[in-house]
C-alpha positions as CSV (number, residue, x, y, z in Angstrom):
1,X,3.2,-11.8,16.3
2,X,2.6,-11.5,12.5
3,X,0.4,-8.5,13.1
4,X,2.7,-6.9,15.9
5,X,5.4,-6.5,13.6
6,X,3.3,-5.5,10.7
7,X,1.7,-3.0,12.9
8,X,5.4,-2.0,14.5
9,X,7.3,-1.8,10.8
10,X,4.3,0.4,9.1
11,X,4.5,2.9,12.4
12,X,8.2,3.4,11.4
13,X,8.3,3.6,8.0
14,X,5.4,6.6,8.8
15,X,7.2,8.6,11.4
16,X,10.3,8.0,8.4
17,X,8.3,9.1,5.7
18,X,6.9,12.3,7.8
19,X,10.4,12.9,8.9
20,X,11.8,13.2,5.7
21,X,8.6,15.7,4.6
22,X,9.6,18.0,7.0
23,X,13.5,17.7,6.2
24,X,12.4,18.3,2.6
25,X,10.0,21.2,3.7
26,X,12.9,22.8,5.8
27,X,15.6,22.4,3.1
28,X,13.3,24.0,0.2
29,X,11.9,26.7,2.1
30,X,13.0,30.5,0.1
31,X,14.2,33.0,2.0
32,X,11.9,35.9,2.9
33,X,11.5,37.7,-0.8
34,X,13.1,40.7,-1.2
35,X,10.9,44.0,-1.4
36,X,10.1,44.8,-5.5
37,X,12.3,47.1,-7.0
38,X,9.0,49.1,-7.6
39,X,9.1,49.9,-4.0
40,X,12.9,50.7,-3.2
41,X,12.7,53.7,-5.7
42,X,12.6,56.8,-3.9
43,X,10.1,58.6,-5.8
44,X,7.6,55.4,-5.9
45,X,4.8,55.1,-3.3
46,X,5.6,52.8,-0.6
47,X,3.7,50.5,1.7
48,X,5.6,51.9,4.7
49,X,5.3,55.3,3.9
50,X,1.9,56.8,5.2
51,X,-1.3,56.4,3.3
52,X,-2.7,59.4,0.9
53,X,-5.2,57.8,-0.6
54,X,-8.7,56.7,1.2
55,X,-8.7,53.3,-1.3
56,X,-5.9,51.0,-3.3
57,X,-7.4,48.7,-5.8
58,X,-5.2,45.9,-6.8
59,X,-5.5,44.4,-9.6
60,X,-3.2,41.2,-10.5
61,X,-3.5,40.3,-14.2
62,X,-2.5,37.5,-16.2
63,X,-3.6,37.8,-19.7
64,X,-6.4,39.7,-19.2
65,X,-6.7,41.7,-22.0
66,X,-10.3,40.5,-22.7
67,X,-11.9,40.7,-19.5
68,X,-9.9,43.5,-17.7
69,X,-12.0,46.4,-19.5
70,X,-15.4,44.6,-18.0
71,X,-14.1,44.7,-14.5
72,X,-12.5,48.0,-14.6
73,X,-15.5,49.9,-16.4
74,X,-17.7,48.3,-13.5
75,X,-14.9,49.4,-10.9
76,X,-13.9,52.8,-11.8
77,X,-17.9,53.9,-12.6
78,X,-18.1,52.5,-8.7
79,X,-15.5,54.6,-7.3
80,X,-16.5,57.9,-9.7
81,X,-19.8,58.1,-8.8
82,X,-18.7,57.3,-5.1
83,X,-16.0,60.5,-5.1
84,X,-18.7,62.5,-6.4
85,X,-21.2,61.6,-3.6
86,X,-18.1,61.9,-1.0
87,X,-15.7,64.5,-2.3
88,X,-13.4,63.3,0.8
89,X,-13.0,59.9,-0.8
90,X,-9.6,59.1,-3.0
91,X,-9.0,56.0,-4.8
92,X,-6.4,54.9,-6.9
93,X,-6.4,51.3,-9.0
94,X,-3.0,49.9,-9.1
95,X,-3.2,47.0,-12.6
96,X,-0.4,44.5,-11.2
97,X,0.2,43.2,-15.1
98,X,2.1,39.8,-13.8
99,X,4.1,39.2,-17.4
100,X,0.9,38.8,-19.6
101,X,2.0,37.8,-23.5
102,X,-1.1,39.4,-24.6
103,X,-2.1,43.0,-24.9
104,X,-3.1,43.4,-21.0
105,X,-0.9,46.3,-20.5
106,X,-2.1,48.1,-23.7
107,X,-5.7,47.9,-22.6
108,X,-5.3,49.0,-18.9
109,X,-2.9,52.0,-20.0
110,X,-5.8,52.7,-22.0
111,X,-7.5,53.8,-18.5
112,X,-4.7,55.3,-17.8
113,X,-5.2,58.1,-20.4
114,X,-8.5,58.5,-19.8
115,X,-8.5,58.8,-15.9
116,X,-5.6,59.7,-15.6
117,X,-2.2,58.4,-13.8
118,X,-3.0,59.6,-10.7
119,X,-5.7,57.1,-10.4
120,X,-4.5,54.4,-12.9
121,X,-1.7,52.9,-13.0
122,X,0.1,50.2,-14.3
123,X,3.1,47.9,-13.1
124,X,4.7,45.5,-15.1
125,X,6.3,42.0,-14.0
126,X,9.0,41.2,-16.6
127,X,8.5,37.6,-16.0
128,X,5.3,35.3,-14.5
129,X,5.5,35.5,-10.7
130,X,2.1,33.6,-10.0
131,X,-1.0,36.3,-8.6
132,X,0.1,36.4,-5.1
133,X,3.1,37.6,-6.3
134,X,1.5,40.4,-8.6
135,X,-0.6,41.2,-5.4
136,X,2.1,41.9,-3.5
137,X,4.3,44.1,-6.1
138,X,0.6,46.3,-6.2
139,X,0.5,46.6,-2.1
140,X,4.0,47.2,-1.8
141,X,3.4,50.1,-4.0
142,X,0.3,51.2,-2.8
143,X,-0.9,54.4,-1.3
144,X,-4.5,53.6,0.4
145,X,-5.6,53.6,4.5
146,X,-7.5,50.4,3.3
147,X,-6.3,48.3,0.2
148,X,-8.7,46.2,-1.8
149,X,-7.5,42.9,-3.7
150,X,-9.8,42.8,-6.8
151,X,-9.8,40.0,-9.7
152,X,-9.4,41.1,-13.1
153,X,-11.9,39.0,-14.5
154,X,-15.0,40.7,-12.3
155,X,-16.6,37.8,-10.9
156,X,-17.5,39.8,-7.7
157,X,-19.3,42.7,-8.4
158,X,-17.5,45.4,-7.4
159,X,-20.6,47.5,-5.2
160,X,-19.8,44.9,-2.8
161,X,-16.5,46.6,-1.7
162,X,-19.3,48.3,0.8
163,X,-20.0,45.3,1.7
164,X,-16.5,44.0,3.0
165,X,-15.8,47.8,4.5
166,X,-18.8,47.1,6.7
167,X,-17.3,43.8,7.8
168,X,-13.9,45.7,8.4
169,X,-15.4,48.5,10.6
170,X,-17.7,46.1,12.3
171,X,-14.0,44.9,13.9
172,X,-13.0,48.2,15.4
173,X,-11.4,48.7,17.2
174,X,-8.3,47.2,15.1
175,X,-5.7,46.0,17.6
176,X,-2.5,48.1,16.2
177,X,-4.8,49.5,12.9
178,X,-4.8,45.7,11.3
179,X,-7.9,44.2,10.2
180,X,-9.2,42.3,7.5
181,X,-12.4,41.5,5.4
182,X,-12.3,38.7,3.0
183,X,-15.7,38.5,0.4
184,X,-17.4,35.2,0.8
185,X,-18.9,32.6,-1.9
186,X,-19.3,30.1,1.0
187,X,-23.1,31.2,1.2
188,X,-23.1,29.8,-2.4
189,X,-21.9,26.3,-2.1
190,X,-24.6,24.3,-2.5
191,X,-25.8,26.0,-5.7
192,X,-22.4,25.3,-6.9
193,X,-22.1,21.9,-6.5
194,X,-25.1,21.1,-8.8
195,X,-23.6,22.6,-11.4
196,X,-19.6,20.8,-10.5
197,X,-18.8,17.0,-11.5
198,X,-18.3,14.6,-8.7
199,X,-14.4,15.0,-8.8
200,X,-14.3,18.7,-8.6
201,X,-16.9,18.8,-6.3
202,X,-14.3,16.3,-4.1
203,X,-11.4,18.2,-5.3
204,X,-12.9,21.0,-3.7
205,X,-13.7,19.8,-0.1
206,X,-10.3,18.0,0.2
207,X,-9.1,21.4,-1.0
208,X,-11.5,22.7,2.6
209,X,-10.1,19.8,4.5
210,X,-6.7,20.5,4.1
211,X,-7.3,24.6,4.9
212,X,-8.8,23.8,8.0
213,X,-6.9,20.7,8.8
214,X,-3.6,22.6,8.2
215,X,-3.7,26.3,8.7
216,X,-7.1,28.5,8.4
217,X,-10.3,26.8,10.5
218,X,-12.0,30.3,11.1
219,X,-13.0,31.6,7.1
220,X,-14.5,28.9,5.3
221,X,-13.5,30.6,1.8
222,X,-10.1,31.0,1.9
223,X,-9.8,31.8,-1.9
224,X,-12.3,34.5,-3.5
225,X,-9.7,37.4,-4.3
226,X,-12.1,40.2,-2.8
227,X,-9.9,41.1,0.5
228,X,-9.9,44.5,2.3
229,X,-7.2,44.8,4.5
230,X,-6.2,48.1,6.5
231,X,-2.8,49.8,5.5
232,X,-0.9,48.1,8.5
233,X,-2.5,44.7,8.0
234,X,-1.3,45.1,4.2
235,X,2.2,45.7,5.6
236,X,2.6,42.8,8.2
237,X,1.0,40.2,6.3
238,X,2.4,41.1,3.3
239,X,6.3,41.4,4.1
240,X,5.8,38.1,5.8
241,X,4.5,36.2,2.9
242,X,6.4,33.8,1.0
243,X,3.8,31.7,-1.2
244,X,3.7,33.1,-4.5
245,X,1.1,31.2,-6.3
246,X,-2.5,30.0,-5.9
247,X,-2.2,29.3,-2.3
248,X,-1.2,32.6,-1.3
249,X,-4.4,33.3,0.3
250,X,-4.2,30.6,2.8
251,X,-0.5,31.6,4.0
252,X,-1.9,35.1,4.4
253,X,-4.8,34.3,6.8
254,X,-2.3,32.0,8.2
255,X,-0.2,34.9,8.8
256,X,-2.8,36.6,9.8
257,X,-4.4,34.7,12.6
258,X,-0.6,34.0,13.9
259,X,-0.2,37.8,14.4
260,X,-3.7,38.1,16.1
261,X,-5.0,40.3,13.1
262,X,-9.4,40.3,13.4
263,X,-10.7,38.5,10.5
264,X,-14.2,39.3,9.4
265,X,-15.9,36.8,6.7
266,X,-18.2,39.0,4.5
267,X,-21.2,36.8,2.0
268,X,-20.4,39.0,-1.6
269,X,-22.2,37.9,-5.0
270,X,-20.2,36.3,-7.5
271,X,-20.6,35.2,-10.4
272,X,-18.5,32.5,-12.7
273,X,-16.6,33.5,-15.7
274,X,-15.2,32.2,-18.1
275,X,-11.1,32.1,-18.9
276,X,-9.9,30.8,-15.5
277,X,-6.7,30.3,-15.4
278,X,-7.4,27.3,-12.5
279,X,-6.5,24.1,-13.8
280,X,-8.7,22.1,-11.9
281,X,-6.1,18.9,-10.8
282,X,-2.7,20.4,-11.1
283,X,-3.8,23.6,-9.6
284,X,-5.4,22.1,-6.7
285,X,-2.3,18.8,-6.3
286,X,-0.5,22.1,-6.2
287,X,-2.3,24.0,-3.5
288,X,-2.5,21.0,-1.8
289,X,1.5,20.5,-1.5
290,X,1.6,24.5,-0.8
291,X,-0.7,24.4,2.1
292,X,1.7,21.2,4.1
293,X,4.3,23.1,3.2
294,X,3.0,26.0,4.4
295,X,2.5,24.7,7.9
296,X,5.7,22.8,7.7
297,X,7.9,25.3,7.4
298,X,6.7,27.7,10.2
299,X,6.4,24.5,12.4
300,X,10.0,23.9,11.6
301,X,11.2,27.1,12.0
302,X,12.1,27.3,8.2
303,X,9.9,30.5,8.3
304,X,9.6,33.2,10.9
305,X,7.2,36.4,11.2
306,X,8.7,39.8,11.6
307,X,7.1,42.7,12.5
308,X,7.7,45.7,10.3
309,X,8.3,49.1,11.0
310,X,5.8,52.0,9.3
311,X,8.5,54.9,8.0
């Protein structure tokens, strides 16, 4: 009988406890973010408006003033060399600068001058929005038929962008022009976890568990910020995304797989560097509250997809 009512009282204190997550989840859900001011100008590019370049580049920064010029000397020799082979091609890098203290704005005007504004440019977040936040300012004001997400700090090398277009147009045809690519380190896991402790290397497969427990089970690397998404992709997914911080990735290929969008998983070489602005526990306790949140709120209804209209 003892065991019966144990049995009985922990059963309602969990559907309780789970109850009041999701009343929590519902009641603290934002409202769909408001387009950046960036956007709404008349005379800025606009996602909705139709593409004029072949390639966006965005770049999220946060106090990157020492590694940006690394990964933007290895990008923009890339995409030089490749307009020269391919006079058809356009490109433009779009350096999201998410309210950096240091000098990150300084050095990627610098690229500015030199390449001019046409392919440079630079947009400025008064205050920290987190980098899925600085993502989406750049592809709200980008003007690329496929937009790249690059990280600042060059850990993928950039010649693999051919890499993830191949996985992109191996998808056509795209259902309504939306696809996506995401670059891979999965392929480099077990290398990895010689060189990780014990609790980051089970930081990092609860981090997996909870992805494919809770909202991605198709892309095993959810998080490496080399994505190549087609202009429409970039629209739908984007305008529908509420997650500002580290976990932005998931709640896009959430997004993603809700609207039907093809998803193609691409291996990419990668490299560690140093200056990560990941702090291992936190970051990941974080992600980790994001991700049931995530799927809590579009369970409940707290968040909806829309479908948005191209001008």
């Amino acid at each position: 009988q003892l065991g019966k009512l144990l049995i009985k009282c922990s059963t309602i204190f969990l559907i309780s406890f789970l109850s009041q997550i999701c009343v929590i989840a519902h009641v603290t859900a934002k409202t769909m973010p408001h387009e950046d001011a960036e956007c709404r100008k008349g005379s800025a590019p606009n996602i909705r408006d139709p593409a004029t370049r072949e390639l966006s580049v965005v770049v999220p920064s946060y106090n990157e003033e020492e590694r940006l010029p690394l990964m933007m000397d290895e990008a923009l020799d890339y995409l030089e060399k490749r307009q020269k082979r391919d006079p058809s091609f356009t490109y433009e890098v779009i350096v999201v600068n998410d309210g950096s203290k240091d000098q990150t704005v300084k050095v990627a005007k610098e690229y500015c001058k030199k390449y001019g504004s046409d392919k440079v440019r630079v947009i400025s977040l008064e205050k920290n929005r987190g980098k899925g936040g600085a993502v989406r300012t750049g592809v709200f004001s980008s003007r690329g038929k496929k937009i790249l997400m690059a990280d600042a700090d060059g850990a993928t090398k950039f010649a693999d962008t051919e890499k993830v277009e191949e996985g992109l147009n191996n998808l056509r045809p795209w259902p309504k022009e939306m696809a996506i690519s995401c670059g891979s380190r999965a392929h480099l896991e077990k290398d990895s976890i010689a060189k990780r402790s014990y609790f980051r290397t089970l930081l990092m497969y609860g981090f997996h568990f909870l992805v494919w427990f809770l909202c991605v089970k198709e892309i095993r690397d959810t998080q490496c910020g080399f994505k190549l998404l087609t202009r429409e992709a970039a629209l739908q997914t984007f305008s529908n995304l509420h997650i500002e911080r580290w976990a932005f990735d998931v709640e896009l290929l959430y997004i993603a797989q809700r609207l039907k969008i093809p998803i193609a998983e691409v291996a990419v070489n990668w490299t560690e560097i140093e200056g990560s602005k990941l702090v291992p526990f936190w970051s990941w306790l974080q992600m980790g509250r994001d991700l049931l949140f995530i799927r809590l709120r579009y369970m409940t209804g707290a968040w909806k997809l829309e479908a948005k209209k191209c001008n």
